[in-house]
DOSE-794871 format. One record per residue (C-alpha): residue in three letters; x, y, z. Coordinates in steps of 0.001 Angstrom, whole numbers, plus 500000, padded with zeros to 6 digits. Each point is the difference from the previous one (the first is absolute). Layout:
<recs>
ALAXYZ...
</recs>
This chain:
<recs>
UNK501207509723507784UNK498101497577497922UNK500602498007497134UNK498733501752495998UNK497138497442499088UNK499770501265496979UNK503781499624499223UNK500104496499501029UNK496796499797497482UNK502203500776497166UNK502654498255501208UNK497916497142499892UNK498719500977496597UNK503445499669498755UNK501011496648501303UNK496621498664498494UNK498606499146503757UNK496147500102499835UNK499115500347503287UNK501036500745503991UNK499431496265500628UNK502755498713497372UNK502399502873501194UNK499655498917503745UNK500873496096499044UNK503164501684497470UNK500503501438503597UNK499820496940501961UNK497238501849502107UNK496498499692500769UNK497510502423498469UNK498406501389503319UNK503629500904500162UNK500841501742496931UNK496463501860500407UNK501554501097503312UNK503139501324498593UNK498339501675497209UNK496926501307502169UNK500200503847501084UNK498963499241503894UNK503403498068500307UNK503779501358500031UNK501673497105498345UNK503734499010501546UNK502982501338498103UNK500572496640499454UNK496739499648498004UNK500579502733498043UNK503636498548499467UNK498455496360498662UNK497317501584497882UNK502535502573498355UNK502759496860499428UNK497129498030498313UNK499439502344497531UNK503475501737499816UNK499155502942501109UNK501757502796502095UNK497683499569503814UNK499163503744499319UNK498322499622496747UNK497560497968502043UNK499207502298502768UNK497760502875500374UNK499153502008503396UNK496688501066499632UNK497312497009499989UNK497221501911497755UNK502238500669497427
</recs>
């Protein structure tokens, strides 16, 4: 399971955040860490998926994806 870059992308898009480094301070995180969660060689924590997804008001599934290439 890993987390839709691309979603989160337009997600961002939408709430007018320009890059990964102003989401992870919105997210009171560092950005090695958001790159983590959003990187395809780590399974993020349900309860990363769960933060990310409140943030943005999404459903946690609309955020996931299983296959890392896609």
């Amino acid at each position: 399971m890993y987390i839709d870059k691309f979603k989160v992308k337009e997600l961002m898009a939408m709430k007018k955040i320009e890059n990964f480094t102003e989401l992870a301070k919105m997210l009171g995180i560092s950005k090695n860490q958001l790159s983590n969660i959003l990187s395809n060689k780590f399974n993020p924590i349900k309860s990363n998926i769960v933060e990310l997804a409140d943030f943005f008001g999404v459903n946690p599934v609309d955020l996931i994806k299983n296959d890392p290439k896609k």
